[in-house]
N, C-alpha and C positions, 0 to 999 in steps of 0.2 A: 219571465223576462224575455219570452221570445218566442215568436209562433211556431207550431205544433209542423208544421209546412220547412219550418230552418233549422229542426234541429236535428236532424238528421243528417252525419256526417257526410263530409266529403268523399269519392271514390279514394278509397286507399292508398294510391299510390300518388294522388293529389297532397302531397305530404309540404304543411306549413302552409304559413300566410302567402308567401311568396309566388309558390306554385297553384292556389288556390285565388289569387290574382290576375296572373298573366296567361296562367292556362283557359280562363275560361275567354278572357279579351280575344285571343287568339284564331281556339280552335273548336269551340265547343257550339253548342248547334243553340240559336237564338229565334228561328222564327220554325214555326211545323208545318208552312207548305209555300207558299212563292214569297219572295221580298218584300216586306213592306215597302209600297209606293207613297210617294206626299205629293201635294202640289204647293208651291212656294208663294208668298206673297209677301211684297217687300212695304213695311209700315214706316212712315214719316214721324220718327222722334219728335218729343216736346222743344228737343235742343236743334233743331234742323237735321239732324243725322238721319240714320236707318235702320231697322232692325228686319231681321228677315224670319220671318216663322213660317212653319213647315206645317204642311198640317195632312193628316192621313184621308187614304181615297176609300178605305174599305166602306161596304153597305154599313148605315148606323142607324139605330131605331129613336125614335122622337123619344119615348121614354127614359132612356138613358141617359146618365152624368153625363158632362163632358171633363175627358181626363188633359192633365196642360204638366207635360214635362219639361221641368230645368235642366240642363246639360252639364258636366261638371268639369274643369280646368281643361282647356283646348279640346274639347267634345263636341257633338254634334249631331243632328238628326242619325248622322250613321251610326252613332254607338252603339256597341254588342247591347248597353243595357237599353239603348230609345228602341230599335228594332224588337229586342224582346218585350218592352210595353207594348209596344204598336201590335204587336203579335198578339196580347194577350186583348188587346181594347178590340180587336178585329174579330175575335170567337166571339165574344162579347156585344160587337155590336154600338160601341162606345166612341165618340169622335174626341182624336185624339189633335193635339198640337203641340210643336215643337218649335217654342223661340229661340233666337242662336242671338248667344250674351256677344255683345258687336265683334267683331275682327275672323267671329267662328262659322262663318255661313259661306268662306272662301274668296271673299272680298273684300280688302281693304276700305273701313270705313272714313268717312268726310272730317269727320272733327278729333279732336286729341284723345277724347275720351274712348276707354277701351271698356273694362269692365272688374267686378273686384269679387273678393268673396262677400263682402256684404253689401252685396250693390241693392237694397230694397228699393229703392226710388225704382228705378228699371223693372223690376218685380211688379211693382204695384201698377203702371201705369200699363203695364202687361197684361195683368191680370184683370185690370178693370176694363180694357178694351175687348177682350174676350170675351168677359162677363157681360159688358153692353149688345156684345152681337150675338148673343146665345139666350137671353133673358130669362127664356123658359125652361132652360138645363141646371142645376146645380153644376158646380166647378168642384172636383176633387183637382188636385195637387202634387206632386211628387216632385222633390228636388234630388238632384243624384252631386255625393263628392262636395265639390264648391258650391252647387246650383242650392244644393238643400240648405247650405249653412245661411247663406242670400236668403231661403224661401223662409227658414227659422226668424231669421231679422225681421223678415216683411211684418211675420204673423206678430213678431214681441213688439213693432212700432205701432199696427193698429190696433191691437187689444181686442176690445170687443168690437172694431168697426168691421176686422176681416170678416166676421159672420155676413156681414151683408154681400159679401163676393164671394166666398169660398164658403163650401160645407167642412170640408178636412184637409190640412197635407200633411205630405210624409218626408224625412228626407233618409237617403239611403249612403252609410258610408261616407256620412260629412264629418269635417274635420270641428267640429263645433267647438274646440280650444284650439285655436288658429295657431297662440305663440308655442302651444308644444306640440302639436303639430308639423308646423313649419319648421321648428327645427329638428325636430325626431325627422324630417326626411330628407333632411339635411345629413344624416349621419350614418357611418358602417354601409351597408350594404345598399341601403336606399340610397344613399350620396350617388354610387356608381348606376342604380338600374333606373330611377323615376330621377334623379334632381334633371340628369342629361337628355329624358327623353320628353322630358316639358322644356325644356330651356333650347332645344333643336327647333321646335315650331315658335316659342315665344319671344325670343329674340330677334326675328325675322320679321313680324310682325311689327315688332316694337320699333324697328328700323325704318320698314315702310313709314308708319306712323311720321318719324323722324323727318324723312326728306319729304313729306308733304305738306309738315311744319316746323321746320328749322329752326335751332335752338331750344326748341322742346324740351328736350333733356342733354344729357351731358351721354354722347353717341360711344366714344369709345369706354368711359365707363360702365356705358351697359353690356358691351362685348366680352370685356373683363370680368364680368359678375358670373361667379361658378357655383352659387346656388339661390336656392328662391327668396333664402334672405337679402342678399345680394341687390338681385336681381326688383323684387321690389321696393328696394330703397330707392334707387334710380329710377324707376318705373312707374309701378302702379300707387305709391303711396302720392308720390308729390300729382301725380294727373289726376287724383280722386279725390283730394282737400286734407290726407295726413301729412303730420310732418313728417314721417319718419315710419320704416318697417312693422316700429315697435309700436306708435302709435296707431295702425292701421291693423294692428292683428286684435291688437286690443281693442280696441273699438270695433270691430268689426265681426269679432267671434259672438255666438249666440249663446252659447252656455251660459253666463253668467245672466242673466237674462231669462230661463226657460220658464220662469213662475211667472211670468209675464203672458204668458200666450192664452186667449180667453176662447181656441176654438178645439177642437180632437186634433189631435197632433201625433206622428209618429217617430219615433227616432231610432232606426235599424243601423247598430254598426254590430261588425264580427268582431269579438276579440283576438283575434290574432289580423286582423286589420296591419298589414306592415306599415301603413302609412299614420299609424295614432299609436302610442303607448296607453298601453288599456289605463292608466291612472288619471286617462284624461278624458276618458267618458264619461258624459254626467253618471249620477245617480239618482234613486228614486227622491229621494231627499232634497234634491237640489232642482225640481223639477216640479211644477204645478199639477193640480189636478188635473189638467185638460190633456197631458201629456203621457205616451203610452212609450216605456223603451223598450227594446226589444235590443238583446245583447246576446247572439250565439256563438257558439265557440269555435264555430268554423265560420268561411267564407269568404276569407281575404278582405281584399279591397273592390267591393264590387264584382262580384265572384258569385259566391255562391254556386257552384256548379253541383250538381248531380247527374246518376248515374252511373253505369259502368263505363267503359272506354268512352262510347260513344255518348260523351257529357253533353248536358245539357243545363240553359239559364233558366229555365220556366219557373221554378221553385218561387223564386225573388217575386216578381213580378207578380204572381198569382196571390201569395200573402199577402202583398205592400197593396195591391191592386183591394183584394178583398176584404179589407180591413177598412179602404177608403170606402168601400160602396155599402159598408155596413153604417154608417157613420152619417149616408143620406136620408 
């Protein structure tokens, strides 16, 4: 159920989900020699909007894939896990790109629309603009958190058409049962460390949004909303075409769905993930051929660290990575 690369615990004293989450975001060493650099380019939506993709400057050989990372709830080229891809595409030689789902690229976008966990439309039209200016690359894939559970929708709406764009993707540490999910981090301890540290950058966002079109949403009930249930009843459900929280986790979660998916597909979550209740992980059963899980028992949320003191992310990246380029 898990590569040979993940299952090997966490340093010791990286004790639980918790610590095995925020330790590695923090402090742990993501790239093994200068920063990965991008150069930005801002693409003209189907909707009038913008989207801004990042795209990596290391040397990259004609031969190689081209790898396209999704970002996961208020993430971004900077994240410990995009730099540790980019890290890992740059030994490799592999050109990488990083879209930022609208509002995340540090710039208040034009139109209402923000972005959801299962926003495939945004996905696909991403994915095929990539693919048109690369022609002669195969496209691996990785979604990270929200971005994967989006990149799962994309793959379960076109079936067999994804094969015409993509070779593989993967998602790492997606909530793919959105309704237990969403509320498992809604609850106990997660209430106090993630619901507050998403809803500090999301709400401000949400506000901008607000005064650049008035009446939009109902402004002080989104200030009142103290968790993500909350918070997208007012929000994200009514600007994306649900009616309602419960209608948009349900609709928009990939699980129920995953026998659907007609390409190699990967689905890495930790069990002790603090952000899912392990009973909400698919199973083999509930998942199509095409579909490979990988379920270890360490690694948090996006974590994965190894190492002694001096932790490091590489682990993740190297599997998730290698798995995609077998699969070309």
């Amino acid at each position: 159920m898990s590569s040979p690369d993940l299952n090997v615990p966490a340093p010791f004293w990286l004790l639980g989900g918790h610590m095995q989450t925020i330790w590695p975001a923090l402090f742990s060493r993501v790239f093994s020699e200068h920063k990965p650099q991008y150069i930005r380019q801002r693409w003209d939506a189907p909707d009038g909007d913008f989207v801004d993709v990042d795209f990596s400057t290391h040397a990259v050989e004609s031969s190689t894939p081209f790898l396209v990372l999704f970002h996961g709830l208020e993430g971004s080229s900077q994240s410990h896990y995009a730099l540790a891809f980019s890290d890992w595409a740059r030994v490799r030689k592999i050109p990488l790109a990083v879209p930022h789902f609208r509002g995340c690229s540090g710039e208040v976008n034009r139109m209402p629309r923000a972005y959801h966990s299962g926003d495939f439309e945004e996905i696909d039209w991403l994915l095929r603009r990539i693919k048109a200016s690369h022609p002669n690359r195969q496209l691996i894939v990785v979604g990270v958190s929200l971005g994967g559970n989006a990149l799962m929708r994309w793959a379960q709406e076109m079936g067999k058409e994804a094969a015409k764009v993509v070779s593989a993707v993967a998602s790492v540490s997606s909530p793919l049962d959105l309704m237990s999910s969403g509320h498992w981090i809604g609850l106990g301890l997660n209430r106090h460390i993630y619901t507050p540290l998403f809803l500090r950058t999301m709400k401000p966002k949400a506000l901008e949004r607000l005064a650049l079109h008035p009446g939009l949403f109902d402004g002080k009930k989104l200030q009142a909303s103290q968790n993500l249930y909350e918070f997208d009843n007012v929000f994200t459900a009514p600007l994306h075409g649900f009616k309602n929280t419960d209608d948009y986790w349900r609709r928009a979660s990939a699980k129920p769905r995953m026998a659907d998916i007609q390409i190699p597909a990967l689905a890495l979550n930790a069990l002790n993930d603090p952000f899912m209740p392990v009973s909400s992980l698919p199973k083999k059963s509930e998942v199509g051929q095409h579909v490979t899980l990988w379920q270890p028992a360490h690694g948090g949320h996006v974590g994965f660290a190894q190492g002694g003191f001096q932790t490091h992310v590489h682990a993740m990246p190297h599997a998730v990575g290698q798995w995609l380029l077998n699969k070309c």
